[in-house]
N, C-alpha and C positions, 0 to 999 in steps of 0.2 A: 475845318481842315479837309483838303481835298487830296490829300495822299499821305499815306503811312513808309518811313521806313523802319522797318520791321526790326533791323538787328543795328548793331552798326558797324559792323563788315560788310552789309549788303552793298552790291551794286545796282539794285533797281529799287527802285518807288513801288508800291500798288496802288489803283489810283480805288477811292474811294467811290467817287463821281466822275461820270466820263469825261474824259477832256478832247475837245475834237472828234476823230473819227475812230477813237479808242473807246472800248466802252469801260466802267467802271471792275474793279478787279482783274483787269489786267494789268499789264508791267513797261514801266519805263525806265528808260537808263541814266542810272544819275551820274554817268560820268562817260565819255568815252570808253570802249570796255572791243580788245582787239580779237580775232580771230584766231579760235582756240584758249578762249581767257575763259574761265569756271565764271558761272554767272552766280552769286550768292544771294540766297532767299531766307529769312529766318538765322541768320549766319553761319550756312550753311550751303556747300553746292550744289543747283540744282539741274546740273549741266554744264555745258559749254556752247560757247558762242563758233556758230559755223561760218561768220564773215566779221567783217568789222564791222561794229555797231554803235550808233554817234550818241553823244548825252542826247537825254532828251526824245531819243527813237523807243516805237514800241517792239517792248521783248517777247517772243512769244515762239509757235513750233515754225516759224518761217525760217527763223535765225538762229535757234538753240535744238539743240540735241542731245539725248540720253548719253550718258555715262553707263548706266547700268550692263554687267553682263553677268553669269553664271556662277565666278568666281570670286567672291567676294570673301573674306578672310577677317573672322573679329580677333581682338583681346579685350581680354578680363580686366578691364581696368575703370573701378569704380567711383563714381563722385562724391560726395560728402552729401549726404539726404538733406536735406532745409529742414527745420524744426516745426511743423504743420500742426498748426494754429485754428480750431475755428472762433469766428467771431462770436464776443459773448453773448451776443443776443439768440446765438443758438446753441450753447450750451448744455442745455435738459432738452432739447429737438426730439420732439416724439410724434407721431401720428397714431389715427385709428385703425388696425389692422387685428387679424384672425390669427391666435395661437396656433402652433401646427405641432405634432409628434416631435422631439428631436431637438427644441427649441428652436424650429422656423418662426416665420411668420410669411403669411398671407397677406395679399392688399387685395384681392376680392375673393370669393366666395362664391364659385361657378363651377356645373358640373360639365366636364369635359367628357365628348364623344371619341376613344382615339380607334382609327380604322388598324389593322395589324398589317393591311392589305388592302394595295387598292380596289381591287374588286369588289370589296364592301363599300365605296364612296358610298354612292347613292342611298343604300341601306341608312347610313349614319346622317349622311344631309335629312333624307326623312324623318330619320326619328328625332333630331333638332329639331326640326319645323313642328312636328304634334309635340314635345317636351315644352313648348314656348308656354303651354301654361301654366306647367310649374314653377315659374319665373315668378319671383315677390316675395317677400318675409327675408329667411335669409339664402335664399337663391338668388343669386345676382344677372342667373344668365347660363347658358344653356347653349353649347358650342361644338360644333363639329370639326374635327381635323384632318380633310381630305388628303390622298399624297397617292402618286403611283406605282409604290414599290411594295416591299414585304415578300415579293415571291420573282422568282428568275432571276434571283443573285446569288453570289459567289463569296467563299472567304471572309473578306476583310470588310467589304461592301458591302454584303448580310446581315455582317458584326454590327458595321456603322446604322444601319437603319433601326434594329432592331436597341441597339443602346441608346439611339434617340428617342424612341418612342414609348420606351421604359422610363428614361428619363421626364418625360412630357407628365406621364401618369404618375409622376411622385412630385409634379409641381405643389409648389405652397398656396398658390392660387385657384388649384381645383380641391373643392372643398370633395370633390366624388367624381367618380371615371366609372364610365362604361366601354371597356375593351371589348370592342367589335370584330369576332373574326369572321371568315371562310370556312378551315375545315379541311382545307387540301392542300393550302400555302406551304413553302418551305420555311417562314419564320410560324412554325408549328405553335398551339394554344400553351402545347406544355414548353415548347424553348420557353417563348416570352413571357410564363409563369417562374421560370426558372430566374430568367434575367431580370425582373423585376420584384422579386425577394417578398419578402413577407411586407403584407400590406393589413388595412384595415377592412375585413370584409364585408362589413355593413356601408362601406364608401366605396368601393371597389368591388364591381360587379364585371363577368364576364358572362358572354354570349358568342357562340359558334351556330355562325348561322345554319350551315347545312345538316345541324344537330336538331332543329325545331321544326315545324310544323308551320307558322307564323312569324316572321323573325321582328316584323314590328311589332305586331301583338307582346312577344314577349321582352324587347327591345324597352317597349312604354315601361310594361310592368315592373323591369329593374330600376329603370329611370324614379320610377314612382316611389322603388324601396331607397332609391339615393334622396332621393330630396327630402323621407323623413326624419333619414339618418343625418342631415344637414340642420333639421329642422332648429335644435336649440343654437347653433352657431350666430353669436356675437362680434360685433368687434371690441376691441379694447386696444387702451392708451396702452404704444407701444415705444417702445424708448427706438431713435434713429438708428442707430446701432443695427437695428434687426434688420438695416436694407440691404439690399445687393440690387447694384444697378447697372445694366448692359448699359455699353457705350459705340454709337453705329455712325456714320455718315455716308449717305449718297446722294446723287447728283450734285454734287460738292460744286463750289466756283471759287473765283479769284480770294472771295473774302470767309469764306471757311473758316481758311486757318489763322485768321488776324481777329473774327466776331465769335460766330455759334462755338468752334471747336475748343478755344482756348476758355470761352465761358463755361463750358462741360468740364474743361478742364479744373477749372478752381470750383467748381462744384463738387468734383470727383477728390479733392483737396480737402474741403469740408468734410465729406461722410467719412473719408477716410479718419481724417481728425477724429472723430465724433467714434471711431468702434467701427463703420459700416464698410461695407466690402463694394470696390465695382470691376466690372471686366471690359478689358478691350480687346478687339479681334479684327477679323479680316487682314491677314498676315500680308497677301500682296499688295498692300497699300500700306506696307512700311518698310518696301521693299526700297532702300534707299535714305532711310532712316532711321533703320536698327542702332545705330550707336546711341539713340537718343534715349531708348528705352534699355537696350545691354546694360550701357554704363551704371543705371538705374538698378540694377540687380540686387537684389540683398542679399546674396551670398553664392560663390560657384558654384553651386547647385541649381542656381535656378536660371543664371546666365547658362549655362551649358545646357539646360533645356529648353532654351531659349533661341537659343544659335539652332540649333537641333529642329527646333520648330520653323524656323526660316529655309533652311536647309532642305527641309525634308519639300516643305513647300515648292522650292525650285526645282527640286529634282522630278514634282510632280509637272512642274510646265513644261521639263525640258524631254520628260518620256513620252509626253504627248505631242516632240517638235515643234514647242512655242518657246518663245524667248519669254525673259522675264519680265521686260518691259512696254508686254504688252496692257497697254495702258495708258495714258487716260483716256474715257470716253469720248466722243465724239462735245457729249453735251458739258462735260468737264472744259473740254476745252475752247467751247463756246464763252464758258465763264468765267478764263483767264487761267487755268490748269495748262502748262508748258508740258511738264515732263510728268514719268513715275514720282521721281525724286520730290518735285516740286508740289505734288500731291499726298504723297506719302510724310513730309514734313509738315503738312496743314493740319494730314491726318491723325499724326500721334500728340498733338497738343491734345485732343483728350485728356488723355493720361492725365495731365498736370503735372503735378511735380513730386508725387508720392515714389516713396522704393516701393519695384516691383517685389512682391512676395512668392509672389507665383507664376508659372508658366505650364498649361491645364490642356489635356488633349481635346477634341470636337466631343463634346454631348458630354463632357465630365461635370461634374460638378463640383463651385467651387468650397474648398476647404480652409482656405486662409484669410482671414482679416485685412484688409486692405488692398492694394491693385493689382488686379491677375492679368495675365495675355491668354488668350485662347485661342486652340487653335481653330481655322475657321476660314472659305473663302470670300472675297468682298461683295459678290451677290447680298444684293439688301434686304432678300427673303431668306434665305438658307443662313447668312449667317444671326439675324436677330431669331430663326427659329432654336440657332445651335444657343446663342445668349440665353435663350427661355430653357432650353434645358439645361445651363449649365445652374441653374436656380435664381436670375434673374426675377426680382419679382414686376419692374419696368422698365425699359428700355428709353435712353436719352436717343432720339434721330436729327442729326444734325442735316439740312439740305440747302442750297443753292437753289433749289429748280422746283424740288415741290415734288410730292409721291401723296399719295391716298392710301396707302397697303397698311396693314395692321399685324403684327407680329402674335403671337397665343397669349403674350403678356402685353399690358396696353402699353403704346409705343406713343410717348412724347415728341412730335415735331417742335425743329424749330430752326426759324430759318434764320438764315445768316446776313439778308440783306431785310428793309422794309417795304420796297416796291410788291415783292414777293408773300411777305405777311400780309401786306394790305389786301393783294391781288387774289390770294387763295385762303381765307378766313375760313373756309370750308375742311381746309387740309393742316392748317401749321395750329399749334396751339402755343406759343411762346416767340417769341418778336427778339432777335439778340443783333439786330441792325441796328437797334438804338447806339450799339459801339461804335460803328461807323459811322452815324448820324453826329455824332460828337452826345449824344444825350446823356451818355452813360457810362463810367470807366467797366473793366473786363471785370474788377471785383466786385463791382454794385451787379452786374448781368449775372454772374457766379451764384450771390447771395438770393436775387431776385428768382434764379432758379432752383435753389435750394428749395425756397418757399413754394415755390410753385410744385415740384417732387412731392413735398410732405401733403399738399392737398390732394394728390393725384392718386400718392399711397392710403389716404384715407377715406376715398374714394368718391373725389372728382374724377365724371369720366373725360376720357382725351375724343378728340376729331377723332379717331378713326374708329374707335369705341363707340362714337353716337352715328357712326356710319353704317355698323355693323362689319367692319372691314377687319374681319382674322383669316390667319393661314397657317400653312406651314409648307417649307420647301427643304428638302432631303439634301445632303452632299453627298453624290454617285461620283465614285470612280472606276468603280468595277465593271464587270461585262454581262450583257444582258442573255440569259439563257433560250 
């Protein structure tokens, strides 16, 4: 098969393999389609035609244009949930993972470095690099998380930092934290003791550097009292159930949302099945396809935080005199990505086809069993850092194009075509072009990913993992002092 049509209301084809001077995942018109006609993708609009455009011509930003504006208006009106099934062979689906307080669980077993401030980066990169020996038994690794905020903020933008990075420090994945301050910061030792609530204080160690004499000196020696406090830490057979799994995609193209995203999708169908919780976010990349996930609601309460979340979102593009459809990328649209719309449809097959339960602000964490939205911008560092602290214990990354970056919790590639997995074995860790290759239906890729999750939580590492590729990136709105 050398083109899919996606719905059958569609009026274009996606071509699989290029045809002509078309490359693959972009769009052809399977009918005549007149100027000013809604062009339909997924069966649904993902624009409009700006001339006439003949069967058989390619559709793309030459001849189609946004619909999108400011104004967008939902209703409550909900669809009937599908009765989510998983296959029996995964049934009792358990992996090896780390009990946590609380009944978490962990999929690894690392003591995290968190800065309070950036003016401590280098302090905390340093004492990662001398920690690297405590690495073996059941320390799995030893990580710093540099960022440049923590002080000369304001408000709401203060809030937001300082509720991430508390968040960071109650992950399930860090079996021990050493909170790295300054001393003079506005997000003060004692806020961020406040905002971070009682902890375990033989895992959770604190340092103010301009309090010591030494600050690696005494930097190691808490590190050294972390790793003993780690030291009986096992894993044990843990029922699927106990996952929460971020759901991300960038440098997206044509087939996104036909291979990788709709395989996330029925994977995210499974855990759900199975007890386990996932989340979806980066809000302006469903800017255009909110109805797909509203309708999905489990009850007005959570569509109306939901809308609310969209809302609140544009209001933030438009106090900064951006439209809302600013969007897709450049490299998006190299890959056959038309509009907002037409990106923001590839992008919510994630989801699958689960009722949304929840709709959760940035750096919350989630609370309800099965699929939440978060809220979150489409940066593919800042929102899979907000995934990790919403208790994410990995991250699904769907791509077109291919990224190296590693999220705090290990981040799953997988890319959407095969040229791509072939080409970068370095960076993708799961191949979901076999859909388009014809190799494989989207439920055998769904299922094939499942198994592949439960290795990853049990602690297969991923590419970016044996890169050494972690970060973390802030959401700043506020003004810099």
């Amino acid at each position: 098969m050398d083109s899919i049509r996606i719905h059958p209301a569609d009026n274009v084809e996606v071509l699989l393999k290029p045809r002509g001077d078309v490359p693959a995942g972009h769009k052809l018109a399977l009918r005549d389609i007149s100027a000013g006609e809604k062009i339909m993708k997924y069966g649904f609009p993902i624009g409009v035609a700006t001339r006439d455009i003949a069967k058989g011509e390619w559709v793309h930003t030459h001849n189609v244009r946004t619909t999108l504006d400011e104004k967008a208006e939902y209703l409550y009106a909900p669809s009937a949930a599908p009765r989510l099934s998983a296959p029996a062979a995964f049934a009792d689906a358990s992996f090896d993972g780390y009990t946590r307080p609380g009944g978490r669980a962990g999929i690894r077993n690392e003591i995290w470095i968190v800065p309070t401030v950036g003016c401590v980066n280098s302090v905390a990169s340093a004492l990662a690099a001398r920690a690297q020996r405590l690495v073996g038994g059941a320390v799995e690794g030893v990580y710093a998380f540099e960022h440049p905020y923590g002080c000369s903020q304001t408000g709401a933008d203060h809030a937001r930092t300082r509720k991430l990075l508390a968040a960071l420090c109650r992950h399930p994945n860090a079996g021990g934290v050493l909170v790295l301050a300054l001393g003079c910061e506005n997000l003060t030792p004692e806020q961020f003791r406040e905002e971070l609530g009682d902890v375990d204080e033989a895992r959770v160690k604190f340092l103010v550097c301009q309090e010591v004499e030494d600050e690696l000196a005494e930097g190691e020696r808490l590190l050294e009292k972390i790793a003993r406090a780690m030291g009986g830490d096992r894993r044990e057979r843990l029922p699927a159930s106990k996952l929460v799994v971020g759901m991300k995609c960038g440098g997206s193209d044509g087939l996104s949302g036909i291979t990788a995203n709709p395989a996330v999708g029925r994977f995210s169908d499974i855990l759900v099945s199975l007890g386990g919780s996932t989340v979806l976010t980066e809000v302006p990349e469903m800017f255009g396809a909110e109805p797909m996930l509203f309708n999905r609601a489990k009850s007005r309460e959570v569509f109306e935080r939901a809308v609310k979340m969209v809302a609140d979102f544009k209001a933030y593009f438009t106090a900064h005199g951006e439209p809302v459809y600013e969007n897709p990328s450049p490299g998006n649209r190299a890959g056959g990505i038309t509009t907002l719309e037409d990106k923001s449809c590839g992008c919510v097959q994630k989801g699958g086809s689960a009722p949304v339960v929840d709709a959760i602000d940035y750096a919350d964490g989630v609370c309800r069993q099965g699929l939440s939205m978060m809220s979150g911008p489409g940066n593919d560092l800042v929102s899979a850092t907000a995934l990790t602290a919403a208790g994410a214990q990995l991250i699904l990354f769907t791509t077109g194009r291919g990224t190296p970056f590693g999220a705090p919790a290990p981040t799953v590639k997988i890319a959407t075509n095969t040229p791509l997995f072939e080409r970068k074995r370095g960076w993708m860790d799961f191949n979901a072009g076999t859909v388009a290759d014809g190799d494989e239906t989207l439920d055998a890729a769904g299922e094939r990913l499942f198994r592949h999750v439960l290795r990853v939580a049990s602690g297969e590492r991923t590419k970016s993992e044996r890169m050494g590729a972690r970060g973390i990136a802030i959401f700043k709105t506020g003004v810099t002092l």
